[in-house]
C-alpha positions as CSV (number, residue, x, y, z in Angstrom):
1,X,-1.0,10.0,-7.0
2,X,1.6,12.7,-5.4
3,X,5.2,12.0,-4.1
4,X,4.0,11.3,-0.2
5,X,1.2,8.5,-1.6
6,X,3.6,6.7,-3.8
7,X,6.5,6.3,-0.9
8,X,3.3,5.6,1.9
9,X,1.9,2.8,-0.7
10,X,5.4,1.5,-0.6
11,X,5.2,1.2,2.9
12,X,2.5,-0.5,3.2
13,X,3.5,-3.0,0.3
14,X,7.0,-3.7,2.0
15,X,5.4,-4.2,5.5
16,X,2.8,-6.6,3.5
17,X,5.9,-8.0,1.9
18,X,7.4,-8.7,5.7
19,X,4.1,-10.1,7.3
20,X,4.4,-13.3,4.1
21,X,8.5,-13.2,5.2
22,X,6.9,-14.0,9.1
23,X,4.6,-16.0,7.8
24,X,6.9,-18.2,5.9
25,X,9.1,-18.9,8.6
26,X,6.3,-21.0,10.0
27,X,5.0,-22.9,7.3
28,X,6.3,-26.5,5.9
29,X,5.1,-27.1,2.9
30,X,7.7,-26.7,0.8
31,X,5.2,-25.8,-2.3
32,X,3.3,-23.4,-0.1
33,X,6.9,-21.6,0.9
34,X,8.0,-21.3,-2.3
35,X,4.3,-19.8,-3.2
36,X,4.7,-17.1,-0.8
37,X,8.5,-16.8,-1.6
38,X,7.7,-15.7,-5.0
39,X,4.9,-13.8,-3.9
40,X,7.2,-12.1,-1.3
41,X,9.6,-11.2,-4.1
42,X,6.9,-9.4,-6.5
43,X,6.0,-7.6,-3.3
44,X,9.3,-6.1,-2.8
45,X,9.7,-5.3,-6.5
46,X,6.8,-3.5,-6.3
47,X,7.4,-1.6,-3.3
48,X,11.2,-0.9,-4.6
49,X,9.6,0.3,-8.0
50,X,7.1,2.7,-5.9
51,X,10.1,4.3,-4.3
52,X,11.6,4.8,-7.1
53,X,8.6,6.1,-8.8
54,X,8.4,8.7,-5.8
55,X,12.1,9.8,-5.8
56,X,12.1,10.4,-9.7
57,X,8.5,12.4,-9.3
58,X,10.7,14.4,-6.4
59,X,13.8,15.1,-8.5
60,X,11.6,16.6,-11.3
61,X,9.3,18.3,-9.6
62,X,12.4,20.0,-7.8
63,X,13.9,20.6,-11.3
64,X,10.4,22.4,-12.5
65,X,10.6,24.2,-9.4
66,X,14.8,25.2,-10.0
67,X,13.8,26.1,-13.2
68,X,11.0,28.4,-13.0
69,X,13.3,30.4,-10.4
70,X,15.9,30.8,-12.6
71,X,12.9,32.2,-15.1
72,X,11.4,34.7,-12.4
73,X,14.8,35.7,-11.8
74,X,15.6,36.4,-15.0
75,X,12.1,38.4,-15.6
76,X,13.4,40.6,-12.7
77,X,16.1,41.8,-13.8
């Protein structure tokens, strides 16, 4: 999975992780809250984990890139 599928899964776990935060605004069952509270919370791990997943993949695919640069240079001159 590239950089732009990791942060777009994220999305789409977080927005999940909203829809349950809507959703438990209207429910009264205090057993079936905290259900989808914790449910809610693993969602937003996992979506926070995703991101930083994506952002690490970023950084060191930017380093790679820095780095074979600095070798083409160097092969140059």
């Amino acid at each position: 999975m590239n950089t732009e599928q990791l942060r777009q899964q994220a999305r789409d776990i977080r927005k999940a992780a909203k829809e349950l935060q809507r959703k438990m605004q209207e429910v009264t069952d205090p057993e079936e809250q905290k259900q989808l509270v914790r449910r809610m919370n693993e969602l937003f791990a996992e979506a926070s984990s995703l991101r930083n997943e994506a952002q690490h993949r970023y950084y060191l695919d930017e380093s790679i890139e820095r780095d074979f640069r600095c070798i083409e240079t160097g092969l140059e001159d």
